[in-house]
Structures are given as structure tokens and as C-alpha cells.
C-alpha positions in Angstrom: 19.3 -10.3 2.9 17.0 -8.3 0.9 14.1 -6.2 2.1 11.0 -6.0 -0.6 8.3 -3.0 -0.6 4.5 -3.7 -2.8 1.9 -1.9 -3.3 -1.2 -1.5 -5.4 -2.1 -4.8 -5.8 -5.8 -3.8 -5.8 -6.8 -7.8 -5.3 -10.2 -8.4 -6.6 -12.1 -11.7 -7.9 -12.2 -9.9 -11.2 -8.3 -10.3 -11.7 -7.5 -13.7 -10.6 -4.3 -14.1 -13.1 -2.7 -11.1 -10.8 -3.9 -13.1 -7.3 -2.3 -16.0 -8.5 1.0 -13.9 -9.6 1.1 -12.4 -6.0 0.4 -15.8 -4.4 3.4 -17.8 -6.5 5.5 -14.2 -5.4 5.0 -15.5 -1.5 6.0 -18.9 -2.2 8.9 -17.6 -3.9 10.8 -15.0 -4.0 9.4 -13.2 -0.6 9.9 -16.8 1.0 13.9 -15.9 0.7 13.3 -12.2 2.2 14.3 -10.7 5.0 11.1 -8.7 5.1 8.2 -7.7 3.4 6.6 -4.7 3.4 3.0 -4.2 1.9 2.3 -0.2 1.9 -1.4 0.0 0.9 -4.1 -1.3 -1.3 -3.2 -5.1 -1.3 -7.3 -5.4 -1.9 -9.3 -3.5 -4.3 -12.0 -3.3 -1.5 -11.2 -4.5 2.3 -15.2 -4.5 4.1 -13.9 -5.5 7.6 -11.9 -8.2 9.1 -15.1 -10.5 9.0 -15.1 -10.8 5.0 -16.0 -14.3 4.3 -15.1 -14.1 0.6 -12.6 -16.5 -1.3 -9.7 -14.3 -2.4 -10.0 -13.0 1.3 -9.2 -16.3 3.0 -7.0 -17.0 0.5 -4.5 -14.0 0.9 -4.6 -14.3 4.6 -4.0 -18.0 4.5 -0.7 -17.0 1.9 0.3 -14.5 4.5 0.3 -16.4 7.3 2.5 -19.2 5.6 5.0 -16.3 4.9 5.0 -15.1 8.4 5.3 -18.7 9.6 8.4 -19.5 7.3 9.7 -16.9 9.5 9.8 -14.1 6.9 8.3 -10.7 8.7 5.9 -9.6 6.6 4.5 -5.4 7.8 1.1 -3.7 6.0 0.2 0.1 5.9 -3.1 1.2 5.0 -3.9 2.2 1.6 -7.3 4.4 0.3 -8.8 0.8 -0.2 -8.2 -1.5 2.4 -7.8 1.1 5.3 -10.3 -1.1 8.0 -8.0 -4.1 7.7 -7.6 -4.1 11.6 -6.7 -6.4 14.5 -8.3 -9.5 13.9 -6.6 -9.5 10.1 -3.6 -8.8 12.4 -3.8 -11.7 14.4 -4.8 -14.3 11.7 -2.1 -13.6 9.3 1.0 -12.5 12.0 1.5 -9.1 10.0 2.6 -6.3 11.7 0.5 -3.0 11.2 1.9 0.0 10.6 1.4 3.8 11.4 1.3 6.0 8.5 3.8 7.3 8.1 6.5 5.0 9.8 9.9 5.6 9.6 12.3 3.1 9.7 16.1 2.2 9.1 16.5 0.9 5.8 20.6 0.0 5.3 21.5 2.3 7.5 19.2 5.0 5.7 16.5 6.9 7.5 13.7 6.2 5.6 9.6 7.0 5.8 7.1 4.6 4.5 3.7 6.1 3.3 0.7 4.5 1.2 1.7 8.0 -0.9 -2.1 9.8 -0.7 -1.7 11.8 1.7 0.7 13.7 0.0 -1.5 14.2 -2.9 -3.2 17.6 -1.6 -3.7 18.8 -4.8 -6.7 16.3 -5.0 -9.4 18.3 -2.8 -12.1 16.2 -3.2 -10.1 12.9 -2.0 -8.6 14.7 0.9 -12.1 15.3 2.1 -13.6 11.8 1.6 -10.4 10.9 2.6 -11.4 12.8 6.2 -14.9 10.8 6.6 -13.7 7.3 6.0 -11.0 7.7 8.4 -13.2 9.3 10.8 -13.6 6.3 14.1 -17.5 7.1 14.2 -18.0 6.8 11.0 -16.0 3.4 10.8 -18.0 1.9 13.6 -21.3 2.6 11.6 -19.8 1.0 8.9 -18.5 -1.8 10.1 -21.9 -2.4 12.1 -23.9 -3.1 8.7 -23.9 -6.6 7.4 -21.7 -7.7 4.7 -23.8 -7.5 1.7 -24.6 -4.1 2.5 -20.5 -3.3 2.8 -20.2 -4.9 -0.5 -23.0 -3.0 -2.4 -21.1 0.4 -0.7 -17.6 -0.9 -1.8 -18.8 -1.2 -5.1 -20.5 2.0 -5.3 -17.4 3.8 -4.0 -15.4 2.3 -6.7 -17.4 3.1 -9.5 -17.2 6.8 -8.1 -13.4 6.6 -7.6 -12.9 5.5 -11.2 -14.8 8.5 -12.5 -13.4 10.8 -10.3 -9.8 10.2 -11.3 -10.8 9.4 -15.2 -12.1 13.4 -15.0 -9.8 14.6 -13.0 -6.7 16.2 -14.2 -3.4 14.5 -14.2 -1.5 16.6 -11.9 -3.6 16.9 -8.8 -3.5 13.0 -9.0 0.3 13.5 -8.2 2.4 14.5 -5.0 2.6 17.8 -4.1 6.5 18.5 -4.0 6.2 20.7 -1.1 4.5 18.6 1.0 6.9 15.3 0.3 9.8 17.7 1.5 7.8 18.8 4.5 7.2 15.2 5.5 10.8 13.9 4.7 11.9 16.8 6.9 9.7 16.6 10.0 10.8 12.7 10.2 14.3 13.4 9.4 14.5 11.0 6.6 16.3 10.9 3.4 14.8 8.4 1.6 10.6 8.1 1.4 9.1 5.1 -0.6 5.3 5.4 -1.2 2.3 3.7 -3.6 -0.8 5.1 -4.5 -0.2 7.0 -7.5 0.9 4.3 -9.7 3.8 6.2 -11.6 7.0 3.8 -10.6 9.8 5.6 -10.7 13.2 6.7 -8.5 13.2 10.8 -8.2 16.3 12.3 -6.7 15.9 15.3 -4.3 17.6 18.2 -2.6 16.0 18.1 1.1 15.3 21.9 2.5 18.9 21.5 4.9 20.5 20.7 1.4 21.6 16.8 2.0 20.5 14.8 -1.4 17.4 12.4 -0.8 15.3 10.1 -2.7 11.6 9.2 -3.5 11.1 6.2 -4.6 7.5 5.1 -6.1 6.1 1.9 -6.4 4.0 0.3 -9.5 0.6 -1.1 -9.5 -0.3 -4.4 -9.8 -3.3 -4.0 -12.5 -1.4 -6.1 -15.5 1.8 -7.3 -13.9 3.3 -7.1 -10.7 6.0 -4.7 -9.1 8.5 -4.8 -6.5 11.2 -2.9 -4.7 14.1 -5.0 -3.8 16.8 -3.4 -1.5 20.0 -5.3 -0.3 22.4 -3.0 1.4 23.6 -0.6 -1.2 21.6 -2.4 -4.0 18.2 -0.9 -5.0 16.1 -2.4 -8.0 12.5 -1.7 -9.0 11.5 -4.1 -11.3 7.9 -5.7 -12.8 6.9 -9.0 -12.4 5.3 -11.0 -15.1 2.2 -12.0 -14.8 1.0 -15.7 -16.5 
């Protein structure tokens, strides 16, 4: 059966044709899956497990009829929705990853990343990056009330957007050295990430000399994008949106 990876999906009110593209995508196609694996950004802006907000209950409630149709459905934390926690857990039945997390993928040892972390070239995201990962700081926000998390998200948005529209091209990329470094430590041969929004399949020499892969994932801004792998078979392909 076929394994599927997504990322990027960057759900936001503001986008509905794309919520209702990945919403007919978990009545469909996933519904046939053997798993699903989400690695990072499914929301444009995740406030905390107690967001009351309409595209919120509606992706959970489209999750948790995947999970229930007996399809295992795993997320990773992107840069966006990395306080989607326990309770989010518990409502939906997805699993919650570690980032990294290596797994076996057709008999492949493989590393699942949200992909920003390997983006050192990018300073000044590495060291916001730092702060909103920080436990203290998470508790602080998480203990202001919603509308107050909103007017932040927004705020940090409108900053991310000019940030990467000044920012140069390359230091929004992977640092070669570092996906190596990572591939190696974890012993795996095959690394599939998000976050940087450049789909493609890039072949690789590892540092012991075996051949390896890195496989990026496509955003969801104007049509979907999925990785299919069944066995030997490996497709990334777009999805239409309506």
C-alpha cells in the first residue's frame, strides 16, 4: 500500500479553495493509504490546542475521520504550527512526531524533518526559531487569551513575509553540509523534508560514499502536493485545486 508525505499546507480562512482541496484529498485518496504523514505547517498559524476557530474544528474533525477509517495519519512540527500539542493529539488520533524521526520507508532508512532546521544560512530565523521553541516562553504564550494569540500570529506573519521577500534566495535554502551531517548521524539514506517550498528529488553522495536522496516537498499556496511511495515506486506530483 502506498505511504503519502504533505507539507506546507499553510491552512488559513483566507484560502478556503485549498482547505476544501485538502479536505476532498482525506476523503479520497489518503482514505486508500497506508499512512499519512503531515511534516509541518498544515496551518498558516496554530495559537494552541484551544483554537475555537472554524477551519480549526474542521481539519481536526477531517483528521479524525481518516484516523478512524483506520488510516494512520503522523504530524511533525513545522515553523507555524509548532504548539499543536497533546490535546490536538488526542482529538484527532495523530501521532506526533520528533523532529527529526527516522523511520523505515520500503526497507529504506529514512529521516523525516519539517526541512528548517537545516536552513542555517538564515540567521535571523534560527534565532527566533530558538525563542519560540523555548518551554518558558511557550507557557507565557499559551497563557494569553486567544484574541491576543491571534493579533501575535498575525503580527508574526506579516514579519515573516517581509523577512523572506528581503532576504536573499540562497540562505532561504538547505545548507548542503548540514543535510549530510544529519543523514549521517541518523544513518539514513533517504531524508524527505518541507519548508522551503522548492519540490524536487536531489540525488546525493553521503560522506561513507553510498548514493542517497533528498526528496522536497511542494507547498500548498495554489494547488496541492504529495509524495506517494509504494515499494520501489516514488512519485511527487501536484494536485489540482478547484
Amino acid at each position: 500500500m502506498t505511504t503519502l508525505f504533505i507539507s506546507d499546507l499553510h491552512l488559513d480562512p483566507a484560502r478556503p479553495h485549498i482547505t476544501a482541496l485538502f479536505e476532498a484529498f482525506l476523503r479520497g485518496e489518503a482514505r486508500a493509504a497506508q499512512a499519512l504523514y503531515i511534516l509541518g505547517d498544515l496551518f498558516e498559524s496554530w495559537i494552541g490546542d484551544d483554537d475555537d476557530s472554524e477551519i480549526a474544528q474542521r481539519v481536526q474533525a477531517a483528521l479524525r475521520d481518516l484516523v478512524q477509517a483506520g488510516v494512520a495519519v503522523a504530524f511533525l512540527h513545522g515553523n507555524r504550527d509548532f504548539l499543536v500539542g497533546a490535546a490536538f493529539a488526542a482529538r484527532t488520533g495523530v501521532h506526533l512526531l520528533p523532529d527529526p524521526a527516522p523511520i523505515m520507508l520500503a526497507g529504506e532508512a529514512t529521516l523525516l524533518l519539517h526541512g528548517d532546521t537545516l536552513c542555517l544560512g538564515d540567521t535571523v530565523y534560527q534565532q527566533v526559531r530558538r525563542q519560540l521553541r523555548d518551554p518558558a516562553w511557550q507557557a507565557q504564550f499559551l497563557a494569553q487569551p486567544l484574541a491576543a494569540r491571534r493579533a501575535f500570529a498575525a503580527r508574526a506573519r506579516a514579519e515573516s513575509q517581509a523577512h523572506t521577500a528581503a532576504a536573499a534566495s540562497d540562505i532561504m535554502d538547505v545548507t548542503p553540509a548540514e543535510v549530510l551531517r544529519v543523514m549521517a548521524a541518523q544513518g539514513a539514506t533517504r531524508l524527505i523534508h518541507g519548508h522551503t517550498h522548492r519540490p524536487a528529488r536531489h540525488p546525493l553522495t553521503l560522506p561513507d560514499g553510498r548514493p542517497g536522496e533528498r526528496i522536497v516537498l511542494g507547498d500548498w499556496y495554489e494547488q496541492g502536493s504529495v509524495l506517494r511511495v509504494d515499494g520501489a515506486r516514488i512519485e511527487l506530483a501536484t494536485l489540482a485545486a478547484s
